[in-house]
Backbone of each chain as ProteinMPNN parsed JSONL, in Angstrom:
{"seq_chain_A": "XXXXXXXXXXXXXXXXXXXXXXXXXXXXXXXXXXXXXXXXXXXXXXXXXXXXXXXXXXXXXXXXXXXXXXXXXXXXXXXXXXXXXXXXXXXXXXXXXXXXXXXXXXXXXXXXXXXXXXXXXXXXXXXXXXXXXXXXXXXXXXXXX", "coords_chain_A": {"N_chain_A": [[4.698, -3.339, 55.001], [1.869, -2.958, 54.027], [1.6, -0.563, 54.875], [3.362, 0.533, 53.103], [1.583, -0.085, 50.713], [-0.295, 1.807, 51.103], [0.823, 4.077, 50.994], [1.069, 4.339, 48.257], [-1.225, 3.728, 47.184], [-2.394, 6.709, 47.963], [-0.762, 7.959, 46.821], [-1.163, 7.356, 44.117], [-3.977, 7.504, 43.485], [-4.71, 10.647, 43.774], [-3.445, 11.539, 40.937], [-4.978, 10.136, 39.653], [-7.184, 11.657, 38.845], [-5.971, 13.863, 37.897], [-6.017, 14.02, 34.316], [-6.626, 16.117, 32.367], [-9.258, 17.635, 30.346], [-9.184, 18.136, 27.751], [-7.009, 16.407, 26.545], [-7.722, 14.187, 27.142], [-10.218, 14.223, 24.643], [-8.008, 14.674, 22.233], [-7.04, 11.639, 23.026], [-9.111, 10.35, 22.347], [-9.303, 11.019, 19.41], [-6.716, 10.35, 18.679], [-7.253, 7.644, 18.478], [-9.258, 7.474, 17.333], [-8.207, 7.898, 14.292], [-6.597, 6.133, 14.185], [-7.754, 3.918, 14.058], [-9.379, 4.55, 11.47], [-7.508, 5.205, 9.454], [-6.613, 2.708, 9.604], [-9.129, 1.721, 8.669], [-8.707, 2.708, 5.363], [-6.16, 1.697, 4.315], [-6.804, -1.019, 4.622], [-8.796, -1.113, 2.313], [-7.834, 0.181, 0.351], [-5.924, -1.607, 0.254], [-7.154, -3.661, -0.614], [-8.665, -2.667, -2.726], [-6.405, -2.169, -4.703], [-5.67, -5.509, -5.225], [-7.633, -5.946, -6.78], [-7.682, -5.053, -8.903], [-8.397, -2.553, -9.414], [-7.655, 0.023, -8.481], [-4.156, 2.266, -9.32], [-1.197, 0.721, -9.166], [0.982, 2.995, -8.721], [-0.805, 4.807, -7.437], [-1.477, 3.216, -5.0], [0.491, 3.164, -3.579], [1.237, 5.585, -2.787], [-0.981, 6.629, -1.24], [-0.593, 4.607, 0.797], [1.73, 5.076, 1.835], [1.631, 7.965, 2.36], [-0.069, 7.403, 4.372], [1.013, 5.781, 6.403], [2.879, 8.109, 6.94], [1.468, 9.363, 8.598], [0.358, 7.229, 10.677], [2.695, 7.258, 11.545], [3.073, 10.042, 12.562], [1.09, 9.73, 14.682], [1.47, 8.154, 16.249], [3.956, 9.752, 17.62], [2.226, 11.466, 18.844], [0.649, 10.819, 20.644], [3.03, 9.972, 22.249], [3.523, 12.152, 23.291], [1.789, 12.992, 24.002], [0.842, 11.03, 26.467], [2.836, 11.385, 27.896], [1.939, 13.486, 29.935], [-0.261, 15.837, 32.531], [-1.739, 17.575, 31.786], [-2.019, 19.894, 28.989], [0.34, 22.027, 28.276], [2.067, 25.494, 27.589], [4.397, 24.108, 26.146], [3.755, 21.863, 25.502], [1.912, 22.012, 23.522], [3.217, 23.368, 21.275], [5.011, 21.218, 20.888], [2.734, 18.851, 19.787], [2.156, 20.531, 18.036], [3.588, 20.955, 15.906], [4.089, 18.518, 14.774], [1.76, 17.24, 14.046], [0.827, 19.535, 12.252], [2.419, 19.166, 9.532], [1.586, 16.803, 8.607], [-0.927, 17.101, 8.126], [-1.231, 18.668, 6.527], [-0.572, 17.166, 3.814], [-2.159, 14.709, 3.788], [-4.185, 16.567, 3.274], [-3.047, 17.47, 0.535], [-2.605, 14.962, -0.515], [-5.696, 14.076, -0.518], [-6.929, 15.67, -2.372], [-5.735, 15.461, -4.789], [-6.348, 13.852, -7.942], [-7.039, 10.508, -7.623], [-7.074, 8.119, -9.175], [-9.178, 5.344, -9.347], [-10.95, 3.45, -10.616], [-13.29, 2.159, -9.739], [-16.227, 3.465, -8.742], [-17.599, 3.886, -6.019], [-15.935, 2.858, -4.743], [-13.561, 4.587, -5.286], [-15.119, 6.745, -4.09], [-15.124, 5.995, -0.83], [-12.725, 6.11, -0.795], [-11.544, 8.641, -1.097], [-14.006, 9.897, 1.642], [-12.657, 8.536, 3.685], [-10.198, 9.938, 3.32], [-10.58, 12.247, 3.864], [-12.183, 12.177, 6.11], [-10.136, 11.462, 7.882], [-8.037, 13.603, 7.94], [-10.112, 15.744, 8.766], [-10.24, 14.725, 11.661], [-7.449, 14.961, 12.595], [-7.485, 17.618, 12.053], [-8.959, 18.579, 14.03], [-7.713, 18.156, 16.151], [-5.49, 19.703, 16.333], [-6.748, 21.543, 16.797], [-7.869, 21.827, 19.244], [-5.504, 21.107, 20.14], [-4.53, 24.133, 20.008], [-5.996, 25.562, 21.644], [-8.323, 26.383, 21.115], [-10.906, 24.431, 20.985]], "CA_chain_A": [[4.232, -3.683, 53.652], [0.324, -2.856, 54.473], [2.222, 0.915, 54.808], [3.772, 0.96, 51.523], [0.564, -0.118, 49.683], [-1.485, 2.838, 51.355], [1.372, 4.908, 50.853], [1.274, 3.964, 46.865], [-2.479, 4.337, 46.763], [-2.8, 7.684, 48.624], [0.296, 9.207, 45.944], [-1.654, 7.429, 42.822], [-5.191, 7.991, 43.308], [-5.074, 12.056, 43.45], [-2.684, 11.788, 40.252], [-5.597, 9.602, 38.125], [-7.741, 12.606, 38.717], [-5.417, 15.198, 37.171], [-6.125, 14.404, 33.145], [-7.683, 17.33, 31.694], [-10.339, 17.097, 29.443], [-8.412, 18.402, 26.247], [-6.261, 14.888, 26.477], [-9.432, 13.13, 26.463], [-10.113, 14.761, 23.374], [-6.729, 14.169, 21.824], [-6.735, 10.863, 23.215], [-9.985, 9.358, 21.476], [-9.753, 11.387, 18.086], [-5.633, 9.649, 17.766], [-7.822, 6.427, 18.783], [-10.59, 7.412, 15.693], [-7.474, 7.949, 13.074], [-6.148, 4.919, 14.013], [-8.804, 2.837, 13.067], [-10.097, 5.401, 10.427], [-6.187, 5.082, 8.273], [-6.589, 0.864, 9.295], [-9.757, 1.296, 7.181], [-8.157, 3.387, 4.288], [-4.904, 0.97, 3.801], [-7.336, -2.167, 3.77], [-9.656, -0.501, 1.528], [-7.114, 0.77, -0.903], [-5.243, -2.757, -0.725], [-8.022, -4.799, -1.305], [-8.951, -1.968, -4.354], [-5.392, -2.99, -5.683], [-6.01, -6.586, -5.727], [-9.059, -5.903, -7.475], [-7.008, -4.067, -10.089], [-9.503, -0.957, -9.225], [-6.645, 0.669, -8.445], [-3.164, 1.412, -9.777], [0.136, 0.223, -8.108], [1.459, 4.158, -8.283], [-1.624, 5.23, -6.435], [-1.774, 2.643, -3.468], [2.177, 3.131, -3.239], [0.76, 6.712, -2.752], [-1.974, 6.454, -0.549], [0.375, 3.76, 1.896], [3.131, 6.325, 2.181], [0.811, 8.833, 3.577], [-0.739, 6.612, 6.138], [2.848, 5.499, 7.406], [3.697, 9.054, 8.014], [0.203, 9.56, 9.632], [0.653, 6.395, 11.149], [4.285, 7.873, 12.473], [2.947, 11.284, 13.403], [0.241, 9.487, 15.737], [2.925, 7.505, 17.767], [4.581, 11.017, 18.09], [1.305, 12.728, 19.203], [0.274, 9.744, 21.667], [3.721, 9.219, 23.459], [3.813, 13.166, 23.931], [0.062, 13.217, 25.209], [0.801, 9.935, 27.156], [3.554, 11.932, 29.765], [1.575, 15.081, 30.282], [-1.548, 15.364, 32.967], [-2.593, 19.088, 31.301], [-1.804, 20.643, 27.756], [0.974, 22.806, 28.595], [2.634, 25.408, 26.17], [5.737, 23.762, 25.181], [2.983, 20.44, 24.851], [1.058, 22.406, 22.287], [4.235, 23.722, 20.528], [5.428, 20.093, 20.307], [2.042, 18.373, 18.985], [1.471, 21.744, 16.41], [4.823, 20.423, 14.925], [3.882, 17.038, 15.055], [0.691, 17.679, 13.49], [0.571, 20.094, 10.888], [3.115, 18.334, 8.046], [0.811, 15.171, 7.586], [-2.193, 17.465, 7.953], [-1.161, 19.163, 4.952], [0.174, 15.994, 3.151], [-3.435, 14.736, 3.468], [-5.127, 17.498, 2.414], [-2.527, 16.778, -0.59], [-3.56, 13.877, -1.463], [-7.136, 14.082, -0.702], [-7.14, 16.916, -3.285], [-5.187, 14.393, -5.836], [-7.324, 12.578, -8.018], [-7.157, 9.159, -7.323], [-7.237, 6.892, -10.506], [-9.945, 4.72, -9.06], [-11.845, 2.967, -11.908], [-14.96, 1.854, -9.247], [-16.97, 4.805, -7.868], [-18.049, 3.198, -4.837], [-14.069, 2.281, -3.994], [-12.879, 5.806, -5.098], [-16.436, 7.672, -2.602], [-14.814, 5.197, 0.165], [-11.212, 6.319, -0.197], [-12.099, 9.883, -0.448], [-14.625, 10.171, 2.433], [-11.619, 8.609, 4.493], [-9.056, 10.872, 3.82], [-11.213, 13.482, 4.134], [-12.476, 11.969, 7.626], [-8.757, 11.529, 8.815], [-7.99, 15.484, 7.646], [-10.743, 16.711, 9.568], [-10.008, 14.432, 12.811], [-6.49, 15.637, 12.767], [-7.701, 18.932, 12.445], [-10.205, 18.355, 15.226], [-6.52, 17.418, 17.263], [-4.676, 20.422, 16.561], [-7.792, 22.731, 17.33], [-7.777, 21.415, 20.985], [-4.197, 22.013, 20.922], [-3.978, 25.411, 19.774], [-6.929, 26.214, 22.749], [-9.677, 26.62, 20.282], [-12.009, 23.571, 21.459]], "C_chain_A": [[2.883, -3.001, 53.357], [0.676, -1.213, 53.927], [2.22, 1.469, 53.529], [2.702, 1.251, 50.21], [-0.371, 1.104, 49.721], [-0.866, 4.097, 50.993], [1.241, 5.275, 48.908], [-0.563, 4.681, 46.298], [-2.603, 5.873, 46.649], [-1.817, 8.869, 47.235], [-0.985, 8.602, 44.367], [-3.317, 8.059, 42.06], [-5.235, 9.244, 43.065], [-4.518, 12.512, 42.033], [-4.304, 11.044, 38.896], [-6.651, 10.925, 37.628], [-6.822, 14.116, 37.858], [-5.786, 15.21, 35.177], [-6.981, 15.382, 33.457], [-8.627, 16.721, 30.29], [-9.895, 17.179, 27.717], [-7.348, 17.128, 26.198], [-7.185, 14.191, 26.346], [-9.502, 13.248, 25.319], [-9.085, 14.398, 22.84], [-6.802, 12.828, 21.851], [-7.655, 9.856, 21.964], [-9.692, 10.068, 19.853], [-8.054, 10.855, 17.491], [-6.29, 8.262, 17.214], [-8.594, 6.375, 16.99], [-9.39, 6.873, 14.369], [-7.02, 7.186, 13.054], [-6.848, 4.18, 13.43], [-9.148, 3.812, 11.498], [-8.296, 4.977, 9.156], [-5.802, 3.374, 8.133], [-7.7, 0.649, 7.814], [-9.238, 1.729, 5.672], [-7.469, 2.588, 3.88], [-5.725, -0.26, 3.59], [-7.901, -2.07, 2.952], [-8.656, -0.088, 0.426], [-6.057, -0.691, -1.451], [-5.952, -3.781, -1.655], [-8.323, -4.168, -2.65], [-7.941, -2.805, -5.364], [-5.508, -4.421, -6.284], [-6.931, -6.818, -6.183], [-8.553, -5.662, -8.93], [-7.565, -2.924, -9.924], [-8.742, 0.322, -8.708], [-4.842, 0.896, -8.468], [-1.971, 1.762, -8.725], [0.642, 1.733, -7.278], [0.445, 5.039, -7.214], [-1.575, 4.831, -5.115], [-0.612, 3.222, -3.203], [1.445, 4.84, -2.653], [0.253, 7.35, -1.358], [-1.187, 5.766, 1.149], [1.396, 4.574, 2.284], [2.656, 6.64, 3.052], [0.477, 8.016, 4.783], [0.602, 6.141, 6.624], [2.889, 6.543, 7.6], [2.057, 9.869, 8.635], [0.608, 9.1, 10.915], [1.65, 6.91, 12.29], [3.72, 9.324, 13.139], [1.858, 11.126, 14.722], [0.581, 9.164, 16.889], [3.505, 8.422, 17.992], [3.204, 11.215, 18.958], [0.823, 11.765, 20.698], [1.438, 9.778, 22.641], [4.036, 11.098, 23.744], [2.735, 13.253, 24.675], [0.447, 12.286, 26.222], [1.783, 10.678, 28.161], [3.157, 13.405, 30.152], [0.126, 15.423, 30.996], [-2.325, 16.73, 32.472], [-1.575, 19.372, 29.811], [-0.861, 22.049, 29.064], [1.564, 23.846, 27.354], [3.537, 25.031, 25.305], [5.248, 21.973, 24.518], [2.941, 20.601, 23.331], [1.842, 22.744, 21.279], [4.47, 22.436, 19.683], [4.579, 19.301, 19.417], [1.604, 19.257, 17.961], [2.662, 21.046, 15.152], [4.791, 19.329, 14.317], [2.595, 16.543, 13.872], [0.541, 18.034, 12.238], [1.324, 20.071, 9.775], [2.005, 17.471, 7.857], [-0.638, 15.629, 7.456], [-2.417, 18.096, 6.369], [-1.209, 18.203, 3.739], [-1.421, 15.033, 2.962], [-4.336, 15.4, 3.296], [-4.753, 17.583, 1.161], [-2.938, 16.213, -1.513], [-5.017, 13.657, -1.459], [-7.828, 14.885, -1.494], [-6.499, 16.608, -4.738], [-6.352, 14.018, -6.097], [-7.185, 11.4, -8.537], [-8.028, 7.987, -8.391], [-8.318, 5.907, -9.436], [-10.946, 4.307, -9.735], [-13.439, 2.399, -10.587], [-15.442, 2.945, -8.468], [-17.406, 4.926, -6.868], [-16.726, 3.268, -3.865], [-13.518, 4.034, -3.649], [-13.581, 6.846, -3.699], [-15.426, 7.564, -1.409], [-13.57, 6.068, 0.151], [-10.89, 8.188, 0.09], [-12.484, 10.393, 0.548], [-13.4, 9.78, 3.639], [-10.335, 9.593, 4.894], [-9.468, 11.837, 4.499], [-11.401, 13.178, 6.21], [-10.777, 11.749, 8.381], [-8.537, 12.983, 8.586], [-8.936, 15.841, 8.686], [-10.518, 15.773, 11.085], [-8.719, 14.886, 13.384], [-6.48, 17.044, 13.087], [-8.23, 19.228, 13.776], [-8.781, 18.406, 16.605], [-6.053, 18.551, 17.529], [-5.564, 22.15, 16.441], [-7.911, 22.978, 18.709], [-6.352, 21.848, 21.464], [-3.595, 23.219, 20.795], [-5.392, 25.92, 20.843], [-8.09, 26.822, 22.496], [-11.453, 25.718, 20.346], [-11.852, 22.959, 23.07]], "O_chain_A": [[2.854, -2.419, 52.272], [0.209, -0.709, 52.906], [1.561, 2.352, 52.982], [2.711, 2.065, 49.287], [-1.072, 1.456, 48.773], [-1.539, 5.088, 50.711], [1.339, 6.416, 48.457], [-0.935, 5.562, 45.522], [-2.856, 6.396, 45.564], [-2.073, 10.019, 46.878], [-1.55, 9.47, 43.702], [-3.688, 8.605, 41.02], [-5.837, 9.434, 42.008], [-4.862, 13.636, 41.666], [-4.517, 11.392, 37.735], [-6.902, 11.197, 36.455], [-7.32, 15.14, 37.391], [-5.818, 16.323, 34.652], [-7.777, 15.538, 34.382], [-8.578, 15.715, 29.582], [-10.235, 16.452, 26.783], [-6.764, 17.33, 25.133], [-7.421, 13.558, 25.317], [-8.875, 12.418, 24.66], [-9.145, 13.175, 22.96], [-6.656, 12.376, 20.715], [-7.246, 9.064, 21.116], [-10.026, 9.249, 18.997], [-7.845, 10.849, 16.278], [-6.111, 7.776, 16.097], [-8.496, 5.645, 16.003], [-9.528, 5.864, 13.677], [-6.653, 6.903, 11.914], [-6.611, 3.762, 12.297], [-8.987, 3.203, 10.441], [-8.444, 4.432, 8.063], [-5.151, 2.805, 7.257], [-7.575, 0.066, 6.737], [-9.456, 0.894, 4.793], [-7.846, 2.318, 2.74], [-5.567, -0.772, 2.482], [-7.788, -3.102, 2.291], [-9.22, -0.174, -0.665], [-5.6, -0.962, -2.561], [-5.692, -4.384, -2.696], [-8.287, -4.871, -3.66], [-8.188, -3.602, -6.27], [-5.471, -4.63, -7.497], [-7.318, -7.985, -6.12], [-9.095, -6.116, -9.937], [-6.937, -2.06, -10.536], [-9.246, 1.438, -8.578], [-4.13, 0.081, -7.882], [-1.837, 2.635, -7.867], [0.744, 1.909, -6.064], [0.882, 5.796, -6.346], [-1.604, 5.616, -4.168], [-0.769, 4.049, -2.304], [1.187, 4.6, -1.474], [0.781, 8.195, -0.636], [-1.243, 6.297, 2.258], [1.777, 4.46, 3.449], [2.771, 6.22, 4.204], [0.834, 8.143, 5.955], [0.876, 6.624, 7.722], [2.983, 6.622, 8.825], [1.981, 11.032, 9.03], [1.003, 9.745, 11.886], [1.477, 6.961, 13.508], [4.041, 9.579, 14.3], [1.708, 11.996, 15.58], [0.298, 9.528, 18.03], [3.989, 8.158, 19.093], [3.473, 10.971, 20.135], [0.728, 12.362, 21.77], [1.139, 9.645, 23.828], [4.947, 11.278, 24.552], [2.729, 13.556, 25.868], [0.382, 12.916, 27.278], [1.478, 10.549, 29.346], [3.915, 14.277, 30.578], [-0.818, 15.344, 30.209], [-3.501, 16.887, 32.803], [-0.414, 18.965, 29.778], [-1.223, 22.635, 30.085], [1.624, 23.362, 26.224], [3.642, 25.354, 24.122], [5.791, 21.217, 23.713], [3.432, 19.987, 22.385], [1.349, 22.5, 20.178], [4.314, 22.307, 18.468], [5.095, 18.907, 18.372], [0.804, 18.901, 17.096], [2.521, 20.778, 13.958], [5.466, 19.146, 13.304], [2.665, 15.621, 13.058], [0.24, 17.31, 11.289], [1.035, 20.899, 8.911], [1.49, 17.5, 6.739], [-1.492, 14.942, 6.896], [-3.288, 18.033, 5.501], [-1.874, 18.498, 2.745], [-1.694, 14.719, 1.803], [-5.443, 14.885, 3.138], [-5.662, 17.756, 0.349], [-3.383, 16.447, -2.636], [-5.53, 13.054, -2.402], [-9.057, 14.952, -1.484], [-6.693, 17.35, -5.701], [-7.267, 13.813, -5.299], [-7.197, 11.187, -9.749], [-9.085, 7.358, -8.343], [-7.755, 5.944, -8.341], [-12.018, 4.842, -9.451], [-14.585, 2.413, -11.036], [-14.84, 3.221, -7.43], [-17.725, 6.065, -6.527], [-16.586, 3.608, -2.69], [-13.226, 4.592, -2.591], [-13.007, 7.42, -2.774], [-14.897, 8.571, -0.936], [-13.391, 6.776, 1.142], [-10.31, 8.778, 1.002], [-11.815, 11.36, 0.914], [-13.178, 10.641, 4.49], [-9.76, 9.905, 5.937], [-8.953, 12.293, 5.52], [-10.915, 13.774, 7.171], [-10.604, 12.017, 9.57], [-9.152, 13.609, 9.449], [-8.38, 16.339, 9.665], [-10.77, 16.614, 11.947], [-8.719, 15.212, 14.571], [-5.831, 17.619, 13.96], [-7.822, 20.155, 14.476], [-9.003, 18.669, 17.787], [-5.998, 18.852, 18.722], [-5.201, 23.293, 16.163], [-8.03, 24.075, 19.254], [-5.982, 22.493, 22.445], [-2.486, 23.504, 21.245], [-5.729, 27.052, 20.494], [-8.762, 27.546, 23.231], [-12.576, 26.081, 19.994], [-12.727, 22.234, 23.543]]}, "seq_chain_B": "XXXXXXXXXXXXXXXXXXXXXXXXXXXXXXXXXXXXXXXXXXXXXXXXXXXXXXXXXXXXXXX", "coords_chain_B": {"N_chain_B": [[-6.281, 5.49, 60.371], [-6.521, 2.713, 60.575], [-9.321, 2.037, 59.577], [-8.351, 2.965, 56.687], [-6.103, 0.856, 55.982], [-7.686, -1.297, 56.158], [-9.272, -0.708, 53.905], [-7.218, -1.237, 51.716], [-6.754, -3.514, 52.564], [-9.283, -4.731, 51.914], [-9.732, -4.092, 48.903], [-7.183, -5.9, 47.822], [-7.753, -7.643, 48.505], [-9.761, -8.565, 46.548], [-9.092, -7.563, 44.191], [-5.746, -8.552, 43.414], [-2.921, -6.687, 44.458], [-1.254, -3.844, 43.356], [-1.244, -3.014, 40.746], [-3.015, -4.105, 39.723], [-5.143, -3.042, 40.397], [-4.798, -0.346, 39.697], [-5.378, -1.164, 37.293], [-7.866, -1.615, 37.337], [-9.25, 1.171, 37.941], [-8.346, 2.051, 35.599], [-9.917, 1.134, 33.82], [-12.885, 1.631, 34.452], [-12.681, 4.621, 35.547], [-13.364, 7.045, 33.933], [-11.384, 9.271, 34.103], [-8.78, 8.415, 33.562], [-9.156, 6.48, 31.528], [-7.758, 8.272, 28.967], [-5.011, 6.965, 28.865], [-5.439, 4.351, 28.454], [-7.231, 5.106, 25.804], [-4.675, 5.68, 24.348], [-3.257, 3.6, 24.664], [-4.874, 2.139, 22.697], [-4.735, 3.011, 20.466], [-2.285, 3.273, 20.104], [-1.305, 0.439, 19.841], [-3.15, 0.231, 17.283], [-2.21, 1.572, 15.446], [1.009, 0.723, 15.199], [0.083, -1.886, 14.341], [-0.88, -0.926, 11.203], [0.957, 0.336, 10.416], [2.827, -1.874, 10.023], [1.406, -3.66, 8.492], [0.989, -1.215, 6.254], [3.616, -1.143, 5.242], [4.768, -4.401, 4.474], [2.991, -4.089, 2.199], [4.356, -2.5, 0.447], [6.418, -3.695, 0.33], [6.512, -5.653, -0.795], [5.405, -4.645, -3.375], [7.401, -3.859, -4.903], [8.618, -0.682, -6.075], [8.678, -0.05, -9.58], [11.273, 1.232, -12.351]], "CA_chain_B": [[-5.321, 4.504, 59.481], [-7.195, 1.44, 60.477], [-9.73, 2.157, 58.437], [-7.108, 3.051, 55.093], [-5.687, -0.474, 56.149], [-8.729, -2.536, 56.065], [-9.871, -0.91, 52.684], [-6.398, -1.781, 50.909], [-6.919, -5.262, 52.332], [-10.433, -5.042, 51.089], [-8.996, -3.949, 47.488], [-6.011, -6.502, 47.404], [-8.486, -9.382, 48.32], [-10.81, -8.063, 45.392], [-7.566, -7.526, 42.926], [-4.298, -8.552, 44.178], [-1.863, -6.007, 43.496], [-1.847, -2.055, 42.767], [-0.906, -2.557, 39.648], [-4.229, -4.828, 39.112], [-6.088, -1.826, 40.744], [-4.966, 0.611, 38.678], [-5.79, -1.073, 35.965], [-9.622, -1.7, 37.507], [-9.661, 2.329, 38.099], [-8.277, 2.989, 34.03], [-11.176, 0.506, 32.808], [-14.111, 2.348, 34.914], [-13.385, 5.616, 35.364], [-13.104, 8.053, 32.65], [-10.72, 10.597, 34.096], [-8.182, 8.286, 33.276], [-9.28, 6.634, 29.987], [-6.903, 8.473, 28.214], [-3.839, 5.984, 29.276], [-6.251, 3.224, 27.512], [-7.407, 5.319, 24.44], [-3.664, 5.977, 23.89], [-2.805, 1.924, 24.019], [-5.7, 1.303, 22.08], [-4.501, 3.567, 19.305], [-1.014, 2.593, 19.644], [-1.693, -0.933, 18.989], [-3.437, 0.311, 15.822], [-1.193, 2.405, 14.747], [1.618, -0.064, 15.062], [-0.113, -3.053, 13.025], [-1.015, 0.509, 9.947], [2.304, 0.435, 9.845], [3.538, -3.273, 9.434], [0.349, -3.566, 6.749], [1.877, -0.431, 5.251], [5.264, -1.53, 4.976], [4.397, -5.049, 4.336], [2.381, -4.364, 0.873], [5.345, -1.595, -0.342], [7.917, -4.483, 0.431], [5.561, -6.658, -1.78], [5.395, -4.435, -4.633], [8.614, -2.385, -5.026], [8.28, 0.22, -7.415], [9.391, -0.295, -10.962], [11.373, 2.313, -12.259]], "C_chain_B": [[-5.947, 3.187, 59.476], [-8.034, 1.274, 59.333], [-9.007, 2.014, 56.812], [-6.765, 1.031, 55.376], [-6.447, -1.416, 56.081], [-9.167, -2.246, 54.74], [-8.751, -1.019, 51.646], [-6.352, -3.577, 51.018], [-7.906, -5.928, 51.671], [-9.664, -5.222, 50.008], [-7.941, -5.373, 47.312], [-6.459, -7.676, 47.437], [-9.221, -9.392, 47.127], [-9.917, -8.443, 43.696], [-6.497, -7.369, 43.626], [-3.43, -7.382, 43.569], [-2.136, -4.899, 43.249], [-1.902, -2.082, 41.785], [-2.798, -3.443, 39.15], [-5.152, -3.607, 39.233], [-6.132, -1.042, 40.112], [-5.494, 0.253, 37.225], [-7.43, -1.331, 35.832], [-9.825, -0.413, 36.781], [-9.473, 2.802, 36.349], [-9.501, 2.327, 33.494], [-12.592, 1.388, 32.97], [-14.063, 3.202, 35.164], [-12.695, 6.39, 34.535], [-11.901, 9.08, 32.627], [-9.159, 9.787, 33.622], [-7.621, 7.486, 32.236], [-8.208, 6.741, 28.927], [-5.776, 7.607, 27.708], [-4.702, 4.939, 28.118], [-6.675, 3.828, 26.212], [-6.314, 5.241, 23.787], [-3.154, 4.258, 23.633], [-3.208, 1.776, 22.925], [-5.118, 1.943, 20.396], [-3.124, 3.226, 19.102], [-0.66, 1.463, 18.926], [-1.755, -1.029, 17.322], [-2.664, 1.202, 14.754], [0.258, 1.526, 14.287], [1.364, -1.499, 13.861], [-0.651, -2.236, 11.487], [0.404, -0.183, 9.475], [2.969, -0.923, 9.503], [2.73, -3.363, 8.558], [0.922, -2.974, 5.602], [3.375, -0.88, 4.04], [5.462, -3.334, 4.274], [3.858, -5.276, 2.569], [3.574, -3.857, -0.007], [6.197, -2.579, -0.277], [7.695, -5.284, -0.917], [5.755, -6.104, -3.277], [5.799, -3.082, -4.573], [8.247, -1.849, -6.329], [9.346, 0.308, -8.884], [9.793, 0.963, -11.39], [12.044, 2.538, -13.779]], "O_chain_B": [[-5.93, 2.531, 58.435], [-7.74, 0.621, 58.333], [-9.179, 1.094, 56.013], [-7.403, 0.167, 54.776], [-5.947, -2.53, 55.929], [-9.518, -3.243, 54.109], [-9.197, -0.905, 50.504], [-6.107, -4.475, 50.213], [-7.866, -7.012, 51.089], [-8.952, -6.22, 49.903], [-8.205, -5.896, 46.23], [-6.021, -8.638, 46.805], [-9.283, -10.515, 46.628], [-10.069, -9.148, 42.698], [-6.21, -6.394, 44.32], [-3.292, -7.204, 42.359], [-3.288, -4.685, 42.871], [-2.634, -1.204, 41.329], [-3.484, -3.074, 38.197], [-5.835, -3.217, 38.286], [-7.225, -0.662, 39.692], [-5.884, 0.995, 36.324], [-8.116, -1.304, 34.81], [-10.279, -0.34, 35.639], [-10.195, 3.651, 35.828], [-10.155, 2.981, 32.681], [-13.278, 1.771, 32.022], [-15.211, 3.621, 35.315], [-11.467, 6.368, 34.459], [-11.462, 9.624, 31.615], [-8.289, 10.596, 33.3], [-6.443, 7.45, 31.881], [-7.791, 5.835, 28.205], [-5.524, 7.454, 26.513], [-4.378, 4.958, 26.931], [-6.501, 3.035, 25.286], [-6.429, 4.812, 22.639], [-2.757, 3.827, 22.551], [-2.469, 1.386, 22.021], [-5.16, 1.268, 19.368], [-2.757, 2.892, 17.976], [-0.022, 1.349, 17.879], [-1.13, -1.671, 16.479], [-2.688, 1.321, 13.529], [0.624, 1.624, 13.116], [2.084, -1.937, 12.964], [-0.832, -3.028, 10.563], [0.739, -0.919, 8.547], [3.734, -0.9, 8.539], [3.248, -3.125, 7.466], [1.26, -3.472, 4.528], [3.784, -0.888, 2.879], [6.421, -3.448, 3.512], [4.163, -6.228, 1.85], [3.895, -4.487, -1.015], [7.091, -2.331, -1.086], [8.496, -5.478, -1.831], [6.144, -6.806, -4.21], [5.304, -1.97, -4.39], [7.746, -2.378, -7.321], [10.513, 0.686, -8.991], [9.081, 1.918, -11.08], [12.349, 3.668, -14.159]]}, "name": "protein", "num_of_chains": 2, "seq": "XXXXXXXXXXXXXXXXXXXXXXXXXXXXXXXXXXXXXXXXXXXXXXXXXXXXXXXXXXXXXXXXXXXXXXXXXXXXXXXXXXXXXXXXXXXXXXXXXXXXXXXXXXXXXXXXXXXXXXXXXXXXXXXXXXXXXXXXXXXXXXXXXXXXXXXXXXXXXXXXXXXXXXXXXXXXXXXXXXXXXXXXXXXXXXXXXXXXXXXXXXXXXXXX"}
């Protein structure tokens, strides 16, 4: 038994050491957009129930972040079985990637009926900050950072 | 081997279990982090999406 456990250690320990540092990267900037598209969707619902913004907009705005949302759980469970950026990685997260990068540069280039100027700054500066963290993702994986 | 064998008994008296261990080694050291940034974003990514889906269920679009 004693065996097995040393045997278990001795295979896992040299394996925690293999991430690379470009998964790091990747790892915290899916981490940022996660929270960063949590603040956007509460921020744009609470606008709605304000009336400060209209129905066709949030409906808008909520789309996008679902297929954010969806392209993150792609980009995470491909980073999550890989201990180095390989090229058929980088192939897979460029694909993965650059639709919703566009799709929020889209709409962050829409302008966003937002009757309070404070609300609209806020929902702006977000997209914008998810766009450039995404970008930030698929800079690392094209071997540029 | 003695040695190896006394510091898994150390470890297992400390945190029973490899699986407890590994999850010491993802909390404190960095190289493997990743595994935990990737939960942590999963999580949040997962409750995006019921929010998401949740408000659009709320207020279907008139047409």
């Amino acid at each position: 038994m004693l065996r097995r456990k040393v045997l278990v250690l001795v295979l896992v320990l040299p394996l925690v050491g293999c991430t690379d540092s470009n998964l790091q990267k990747i790892a915290k900037d899916l981490d940022i957009t996660a929270k960063t598209v949590a603040t956007l969707q509460t921020t744009v619902i609470d606008a709605n129930s304000k009336k400060l913004i209209s129905e066709a907009d949030t409906r808008t705005i909520l789309t996008l972040c679902i297929q954010v949302n969806q392209a993150g759980q792609q980009a995470s469970a491909a980073t999550r079985t890989i201990n180095a950026l390989g090229p058929a990685d980088r192939t897979q997260l460029t694909a993965i990637l650059s639709p919703v990068i566009t799709s929020v540069a889209n709409v962050a280039n829409q302008t966003i009926a937002i009757s309070n100027p404070q609300t609209a700054e806020t929902v702006k500066t977000l997209l914008v900050t998810i766009q450039t963290t995404l970008n930030s993702i698929n800079l690392v994986v094209a071997g540029g950072a | 081997m003695g040695t190896a064998l006394a510091i898994v008994q150390l470890l297992n008296t400390a945190a029973p279990g490899i699986a407890s261990l590994i999850l010491m080694i993802k909390k404190t050291d960095g190289t493997i982090s990743v595994v935990a940034l990737l939960d942590e974003a999963d999580a949040q990514f997962n409750a995006n999406i019921q929010q998401a889906k949740d408000w659009l269920a709320a207020h279907p679009k008139v047409s």
